[in-house]
Every structure is written in structure tokens, then in C-alpha cells.
N, C-alpha and C positions, 0 to 999 in steps of 0.2 A: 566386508564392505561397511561403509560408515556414515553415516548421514546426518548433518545437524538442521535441528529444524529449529527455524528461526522463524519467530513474532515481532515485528516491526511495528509503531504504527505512526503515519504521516498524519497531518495538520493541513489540511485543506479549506481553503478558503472561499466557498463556492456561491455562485449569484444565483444560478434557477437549478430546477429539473434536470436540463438538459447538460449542464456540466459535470452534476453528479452521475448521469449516465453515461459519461463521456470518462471521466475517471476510475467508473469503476470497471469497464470494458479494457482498457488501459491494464488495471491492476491485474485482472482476470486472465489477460492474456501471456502472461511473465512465464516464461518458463520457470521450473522446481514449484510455482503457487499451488498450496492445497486447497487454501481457502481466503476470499475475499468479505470482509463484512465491515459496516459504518457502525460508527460505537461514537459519545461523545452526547455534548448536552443538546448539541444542534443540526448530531447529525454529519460533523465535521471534520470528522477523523475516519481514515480506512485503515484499516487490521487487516493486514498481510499475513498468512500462515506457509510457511513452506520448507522446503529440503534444500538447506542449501543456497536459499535465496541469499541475491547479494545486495542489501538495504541502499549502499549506494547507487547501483545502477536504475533500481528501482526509483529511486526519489530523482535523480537525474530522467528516467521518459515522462516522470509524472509533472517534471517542469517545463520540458521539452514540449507536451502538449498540450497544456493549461498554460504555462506561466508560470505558476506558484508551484510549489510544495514545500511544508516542513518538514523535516524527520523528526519522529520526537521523542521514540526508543526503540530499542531491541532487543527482545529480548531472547534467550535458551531457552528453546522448550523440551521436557524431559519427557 
């Protein structure tokens, strides 16, 4: 069996509290996610850790429900 775990991380554009909670519950809930964490000078970026995860489908529900997302890399984790 073979697994690639993939590190993503989106560019989010966020007004209060309440949409940063709103996108990380989002994020959190993706199938193959290991881990969800906010990195960035403001706080503005979410770090996707997972098996398999598929960076497009992910930044597609995270526009779907906000409006925005960037994608901004991805990367192989070994």
C-alpha cells in the first residue's frame, strides 16, 4: 500500500473570528486530513497535512464556502 502525504497551503482572506472558524472546520473535515494549522504573518494561510489529499478539491469547498481561497503550494512530504 502506498500513500503520499501531501502539504498544501491556501491563502485566505479572512474579515473576523468567525470565518476563521468557519474555515478551519471546513479544512478539518476533508477526508485523508492529518492535520489543520494557520501559519502566515496574519494568521492567513491554513496548512493542510494529509494522505492522499487532493489540493484541488480542497481549495474548490474552501471557495464554495467562504468565496475566496488561494492555493499557494504543495508540497511532498517524506
Amino acid at each position: 500500500m502506498f500513500f503520499v502525504c501531501l502539504m498544501m497551503q491556501q491563502d485566505l482572506k479572512l474579515k473576523c473570528d468567525k470565518c476563521r472558524s468557519k474555515a478551519m472546520k471546513i479544512a478539518a473535515v476533508a477526508d485523508d486530513v492529518i492535520s489543520v494549522a494557520w501559519e502566515g504573518e496574519g494568521k492567513n494561510k491554513v496548512v493542510m497535512t494529509g494522505d492522499g489529499t487532493d489540493a484541488a478539491t480542497e481549495t474548490r469547498r474552501l471557495r464554495k464556502k467562504l468565496g475566496y481561497a488561494d492555493l499557494v503550494s504543495v508540497e511532498d512530504m517524506k
